[in-house]
C-alpha positions in Angstrom: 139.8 61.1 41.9 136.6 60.8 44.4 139.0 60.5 47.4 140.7 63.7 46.7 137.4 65.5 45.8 136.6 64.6 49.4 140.1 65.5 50.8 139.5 69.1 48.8 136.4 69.2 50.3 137.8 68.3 53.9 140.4 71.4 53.3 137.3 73.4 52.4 135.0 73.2 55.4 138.3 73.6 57.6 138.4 77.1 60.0 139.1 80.1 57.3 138.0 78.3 54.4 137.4 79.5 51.2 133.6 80.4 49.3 132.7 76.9 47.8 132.4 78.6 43.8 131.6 75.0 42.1 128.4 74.6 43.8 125.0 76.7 43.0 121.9 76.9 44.1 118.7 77.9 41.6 114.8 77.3 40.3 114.0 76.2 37.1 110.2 75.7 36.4 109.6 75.3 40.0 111.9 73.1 41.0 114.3 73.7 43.5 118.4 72.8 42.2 121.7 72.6 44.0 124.2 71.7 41.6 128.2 70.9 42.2 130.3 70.8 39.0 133.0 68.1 38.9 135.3 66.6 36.8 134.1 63.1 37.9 133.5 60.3 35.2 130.0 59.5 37.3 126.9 61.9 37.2 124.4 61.7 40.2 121.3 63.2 40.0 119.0 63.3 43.4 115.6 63.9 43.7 114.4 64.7 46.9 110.6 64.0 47.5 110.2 65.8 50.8 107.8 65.0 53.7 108.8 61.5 53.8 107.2 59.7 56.7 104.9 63.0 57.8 103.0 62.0 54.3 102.0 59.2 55.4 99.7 57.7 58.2 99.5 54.8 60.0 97.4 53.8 56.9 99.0 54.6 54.5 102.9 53.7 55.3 104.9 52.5 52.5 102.6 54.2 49.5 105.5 56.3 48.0 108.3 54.1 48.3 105.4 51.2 46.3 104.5 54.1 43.7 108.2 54.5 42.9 108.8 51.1 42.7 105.7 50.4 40.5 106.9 52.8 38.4 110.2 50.7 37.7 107.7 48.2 36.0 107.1 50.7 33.0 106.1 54.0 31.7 104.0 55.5 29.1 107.5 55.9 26.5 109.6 53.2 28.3 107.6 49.8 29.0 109.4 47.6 31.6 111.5 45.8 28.7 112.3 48.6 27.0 113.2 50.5 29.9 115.6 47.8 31.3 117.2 47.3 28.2 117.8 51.2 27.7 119.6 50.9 31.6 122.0 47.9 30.9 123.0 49.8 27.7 124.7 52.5 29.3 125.1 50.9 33.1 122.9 53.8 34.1 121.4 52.7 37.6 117.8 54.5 39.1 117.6 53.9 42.6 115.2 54.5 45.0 115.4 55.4 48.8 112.5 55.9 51.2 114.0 58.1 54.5 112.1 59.7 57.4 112.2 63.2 55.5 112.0 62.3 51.9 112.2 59.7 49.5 115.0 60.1 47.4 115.0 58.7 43.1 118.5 59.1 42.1 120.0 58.7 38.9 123.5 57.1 38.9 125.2 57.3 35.3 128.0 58.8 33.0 128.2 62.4 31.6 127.2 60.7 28.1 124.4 58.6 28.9 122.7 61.2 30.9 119.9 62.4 28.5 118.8 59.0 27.8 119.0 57.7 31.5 117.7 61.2 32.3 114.3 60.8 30.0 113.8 57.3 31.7 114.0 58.8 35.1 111.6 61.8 33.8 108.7 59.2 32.3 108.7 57.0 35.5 108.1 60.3 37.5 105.7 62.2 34.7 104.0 59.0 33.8 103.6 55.8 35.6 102.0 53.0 33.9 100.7 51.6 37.5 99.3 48.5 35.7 96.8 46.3 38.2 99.4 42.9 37.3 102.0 44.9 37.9 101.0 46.5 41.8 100.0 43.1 42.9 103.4 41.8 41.7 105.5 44.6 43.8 103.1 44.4 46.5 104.2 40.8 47.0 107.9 41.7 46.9 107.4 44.4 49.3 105.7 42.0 51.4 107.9 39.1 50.9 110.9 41.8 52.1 108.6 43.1 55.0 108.4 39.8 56.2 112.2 38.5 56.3 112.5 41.6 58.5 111.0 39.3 61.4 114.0 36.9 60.4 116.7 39.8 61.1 117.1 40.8 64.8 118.4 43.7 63.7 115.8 44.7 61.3 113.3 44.2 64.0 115.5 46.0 66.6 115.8 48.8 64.2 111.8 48.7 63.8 111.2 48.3 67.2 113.4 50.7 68.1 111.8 54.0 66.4 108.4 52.5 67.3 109.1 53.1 70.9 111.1 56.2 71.0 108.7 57.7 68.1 105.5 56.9 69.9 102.9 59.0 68.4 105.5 60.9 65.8 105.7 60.4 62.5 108.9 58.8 62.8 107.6 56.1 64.4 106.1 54.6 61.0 108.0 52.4 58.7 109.3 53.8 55.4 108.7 51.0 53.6 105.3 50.4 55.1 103.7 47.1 56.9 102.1 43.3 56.0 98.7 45.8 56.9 99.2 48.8 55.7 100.8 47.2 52.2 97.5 44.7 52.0 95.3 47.8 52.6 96.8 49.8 49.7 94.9 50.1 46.0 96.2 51.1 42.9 93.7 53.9 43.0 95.3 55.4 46.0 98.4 55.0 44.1 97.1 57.0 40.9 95.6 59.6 43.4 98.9 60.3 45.2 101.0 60.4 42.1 98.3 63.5 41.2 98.4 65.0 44.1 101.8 64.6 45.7 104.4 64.3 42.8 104.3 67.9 42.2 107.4 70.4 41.9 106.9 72.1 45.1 108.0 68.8 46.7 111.0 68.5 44.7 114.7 69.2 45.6 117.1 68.1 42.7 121.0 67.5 43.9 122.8 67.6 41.0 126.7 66.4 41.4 129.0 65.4 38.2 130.5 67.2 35.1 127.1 68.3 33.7 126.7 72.2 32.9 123.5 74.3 34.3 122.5 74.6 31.1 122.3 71.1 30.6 120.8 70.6 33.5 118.0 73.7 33.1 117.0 72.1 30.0 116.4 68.4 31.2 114.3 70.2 34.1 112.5 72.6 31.8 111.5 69.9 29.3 110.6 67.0 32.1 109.4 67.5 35.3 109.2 71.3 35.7 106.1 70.7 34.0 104.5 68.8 36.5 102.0 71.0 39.1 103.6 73.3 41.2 101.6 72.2 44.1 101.4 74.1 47.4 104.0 71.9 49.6 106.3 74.0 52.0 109.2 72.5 53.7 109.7 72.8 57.5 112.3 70.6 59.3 110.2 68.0 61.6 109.1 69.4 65.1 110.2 67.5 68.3 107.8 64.9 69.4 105.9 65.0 73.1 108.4 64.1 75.4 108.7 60.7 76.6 110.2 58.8 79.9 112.1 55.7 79.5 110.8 52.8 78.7 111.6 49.0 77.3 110.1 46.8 74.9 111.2 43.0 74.7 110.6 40.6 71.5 111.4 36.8 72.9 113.5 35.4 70.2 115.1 32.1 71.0 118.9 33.3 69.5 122.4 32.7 70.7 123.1 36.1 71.7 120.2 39.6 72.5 120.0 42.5 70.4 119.4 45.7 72.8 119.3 49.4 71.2 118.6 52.7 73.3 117.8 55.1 71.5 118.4 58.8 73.6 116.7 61.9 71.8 118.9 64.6 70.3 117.8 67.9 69.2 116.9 69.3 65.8 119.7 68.9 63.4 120.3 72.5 63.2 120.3 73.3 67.1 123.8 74.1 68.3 123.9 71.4 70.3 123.9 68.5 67.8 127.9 69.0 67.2 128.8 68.0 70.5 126.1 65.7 70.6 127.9 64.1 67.6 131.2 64.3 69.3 129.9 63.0 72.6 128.9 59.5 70.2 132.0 59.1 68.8 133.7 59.7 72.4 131.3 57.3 73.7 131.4 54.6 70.8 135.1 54.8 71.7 134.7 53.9 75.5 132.3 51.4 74.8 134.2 49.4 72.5 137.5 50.0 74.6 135.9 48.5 77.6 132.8 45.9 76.6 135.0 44.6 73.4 138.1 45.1 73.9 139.0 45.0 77.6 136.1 42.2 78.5 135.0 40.3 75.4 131.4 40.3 75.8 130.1 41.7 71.9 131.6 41.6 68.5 129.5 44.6 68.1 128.9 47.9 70.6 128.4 51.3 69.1 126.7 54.6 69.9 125.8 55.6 66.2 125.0 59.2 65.8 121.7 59.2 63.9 121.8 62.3 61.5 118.2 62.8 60.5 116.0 65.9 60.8 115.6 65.0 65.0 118.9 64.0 65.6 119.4 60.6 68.2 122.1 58.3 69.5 121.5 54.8 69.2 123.4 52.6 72.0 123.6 49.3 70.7 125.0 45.7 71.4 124.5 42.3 70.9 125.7 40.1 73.6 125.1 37.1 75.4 124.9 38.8 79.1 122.6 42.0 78.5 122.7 42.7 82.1 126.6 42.9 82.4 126.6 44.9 79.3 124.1 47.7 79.9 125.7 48.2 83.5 128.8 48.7 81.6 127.3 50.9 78.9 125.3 52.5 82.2 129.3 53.2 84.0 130.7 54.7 80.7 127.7 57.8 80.2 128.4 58.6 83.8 131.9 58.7 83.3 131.3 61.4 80.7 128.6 62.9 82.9 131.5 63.8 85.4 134.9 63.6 83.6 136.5 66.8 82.7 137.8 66.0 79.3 140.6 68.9 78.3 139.3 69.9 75.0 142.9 69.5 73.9 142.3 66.2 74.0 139.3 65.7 71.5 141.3 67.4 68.7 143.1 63.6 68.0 140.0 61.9 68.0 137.9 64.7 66.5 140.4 64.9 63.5 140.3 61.4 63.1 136.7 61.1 63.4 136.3 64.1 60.1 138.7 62.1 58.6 136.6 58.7 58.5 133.7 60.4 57.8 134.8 62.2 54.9 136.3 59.1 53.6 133.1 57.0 54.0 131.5 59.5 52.7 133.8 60.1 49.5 131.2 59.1 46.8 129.6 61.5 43.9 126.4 60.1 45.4 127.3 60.7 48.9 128.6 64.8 47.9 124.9 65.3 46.6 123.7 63.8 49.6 125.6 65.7 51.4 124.5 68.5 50.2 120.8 67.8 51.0 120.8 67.5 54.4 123.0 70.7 54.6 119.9 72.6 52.7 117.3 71.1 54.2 118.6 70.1 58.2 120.7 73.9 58.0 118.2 76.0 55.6 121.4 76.2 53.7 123.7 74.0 51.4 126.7 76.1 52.1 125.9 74.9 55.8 127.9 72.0 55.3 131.0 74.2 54.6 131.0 74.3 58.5 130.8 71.0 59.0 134.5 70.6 59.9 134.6 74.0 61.6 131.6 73.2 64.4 133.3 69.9 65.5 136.4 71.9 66.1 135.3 74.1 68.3 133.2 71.6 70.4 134.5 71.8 74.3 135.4 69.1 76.8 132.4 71.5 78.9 130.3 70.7 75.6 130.9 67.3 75.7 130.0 67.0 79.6 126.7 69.5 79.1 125.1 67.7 76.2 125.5 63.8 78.1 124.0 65.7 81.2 121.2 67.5 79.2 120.4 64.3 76.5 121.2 61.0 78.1 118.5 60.1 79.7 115.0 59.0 79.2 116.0 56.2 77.1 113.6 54.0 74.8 114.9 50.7 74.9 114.0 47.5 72.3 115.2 44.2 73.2 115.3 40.9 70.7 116.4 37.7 72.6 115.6 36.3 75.7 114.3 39.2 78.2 114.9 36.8 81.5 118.6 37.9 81.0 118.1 41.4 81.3 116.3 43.4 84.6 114.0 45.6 82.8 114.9 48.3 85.8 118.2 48.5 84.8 117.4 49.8 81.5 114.1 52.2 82.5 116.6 53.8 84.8 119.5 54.3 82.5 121.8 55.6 83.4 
């Protein structure tokens, strides 16, 4: 049934499609709703705390995303027993997801256990307990997980990696904070933020699953619609200072490197970021044609697309002969800064591309998040109808204009053993 709500939805955003009618967009108490009406046995309900990372400082990282997950230790109705017990019952799941430009709580559960997982979900958000025991005890989790990231190379690439090419953005922070900045933070600054900051203003709710508006007005109305409205306005994040290329290297004594570029996209909503998402599939393509493929030097090469508010392309590998590999990777972007691709010849690999995408996307979860980005990256959910329709109509001139214009100036971060890698080659990429 998921798979061919996605297919539908793959015939919907195609050129000449129809007006989406199951989906709606409204306020209730203050809070902002976009609901789609399915026949699917799972309910998902998103709430979108916006602002992620530009809420925070380099003080302050990780406080939301430590609220929220002091709030899973109990609530003024639902003390932490109780409120597991009450999950397990139904399976009901409440997850939570700090991002660069909101935190999501989501509610994951069935059409008939959604007013009880519903007023679980409500009492964590309305009313915390934030015991003392109970912020020292997450605070050592958080800092236990912090930690292991050291023992990942690519958790530390991927920290490394927005540290450097987010210099002096907000980006550059952690979502999930530091060993500082978690050490620094008190459970009054916890109490103060949930005052301040958890108020409806704030709050986009994706609502995806056979649940009627009315249902859904009323668990609003009587829950958090009566938290403060706030004063919190929503504006996409704006482009950092521009910055030249550059390298940072962790020495890690491994049996291969870790080496990610990242190259800086535009705003998600700048016409541009289609072909810029084209040009990384095309590119992801050559790469692992030619580095994995044709010469054997990775089990892993990619340029991943990174769809967030400022859009990016990571180039990544792991390898044990960096220098080979980024010459490679260097030979491929210039290929596409020259090659005159016939724009009859993306449509295979464009079609293919949708139809992956779709397909790894085809979750009740994934349709609300979906819808989200569409809203807030677009200023519109129905955005996302065009989705299908914007990568269509990318040229093989597109393709060419966007490497030319965005590959360059690339931030590198490096985990392994920087002898085997001439820093020049990658500060002069490509």
């Amino acid at each position: 049934m998921k798979r061919l709500l996605w297919l539908g939805l793959l015939a919907a955003t195609s050129v000449g499609a129809q007006v989406d009618t199951t989906t709606v967009s409204y306020t209730v108490s203050g809070v902002h709703v976009i609901q789609r009406r399915t026949s699917a046995s799972i309910v998902v309900a998103n709430l979108y705390l916006l602002g992620g990372l530009r809420q925070a400082t380099q003080e302050t990282a990780g406080l939301e995303s430590f609220l929220l997950a002091v709030s899973e230790r109990g609530s003024k109705q639902y003390p932490r027993d109780v409120m597991r017990r009450a999950l397990a019952r139904t399976g009901s799941e409440i997850g939570v997801g700090p991002r660069e430009d909101w935190t999501v709580i989501g509610v994951h559960t069935t059409p008939a256990a959604l007013d009880s997982t519903w007023a679980i979900f409500a009492d964590r958000l309305i009313h915390p307990t934030i015991d003392s025991v109970d912020v020292e005890f997450i605070r050592e989790q958080i800092v236990s997980g912090v930690r292991q990231r050291a023992d990942s190379p690519d958790a530390m690439l991927d920290f490394l990696s927005d540290s450097i090419a987010y210099a002096g953005h907000p980006y550059a922070l952690s979502t999930v904070g530091t060993e500082a900045t978690l050490a620094r933070i008190t459970r009054a600054q916890l109490r103060a933020y949930h005052r301040e900051q958890f108020v409806t203003s704030r709050m986009l709710l994706v609502v995806v699953g056979d649940v009627t508006r009315a249902k859904v007005e009323a668990l609003v109305r009587a829950s958090i619609g009566q938290l403060p409205a706030g004063s919190y306005r929503w504006v996409p994040p704006t482009a950092p200072v521009p910055l030249g290329a550059d390298a940072v290297f962790l020495r890690r004594g491994l049996p291969t490197n870790y080496v990610q570029g990242v190259i800086a996209g535009p705003p998600a909503n700048h016409p541009d970021a289609p072909a810029l998402r084209v040009a990384a599939a095309v590119l992801s393509g050559r790469l692992f044609a030619e580095i994995r493929s044709k010469r054997n030097l990775t089990y892993a090469v990619s340029a991943n697309y990174r769809d967030r508010g400022l859009t990016s392309i990571a180039l990544y590998v792991t390898t044990t002969a960096p220098d080979t590999t980024v010459a490679l990777m260097r030979n491929e972007v210039r290929f596409l800064e020259e090659a005159n691709i016939p724009t009859a010849n993306l449509a295979p690999l464009v079609a293919q591309f949708i139809t992956e995408y779709f397909l790894d996307n085809e979750t009740t979860t994934a349709q609300a998040d979906f819808l989200a980005r569409a809203e807030l990256y677009r200023g519109d959910f129905r955005a996302g109808a065009r989705f299908v329709a914007e990568l269509r109509s990318v040229t093989g001139d597109d393709l060419k204009r966007v490497v030319r214009q965005y590959f360059h100036d690339v931030r590198w971060a490096y985990v392994g053993d920087p002898s085997r890698v001439q820093r020049e080659r990658l500060v002069t990429f490509p």
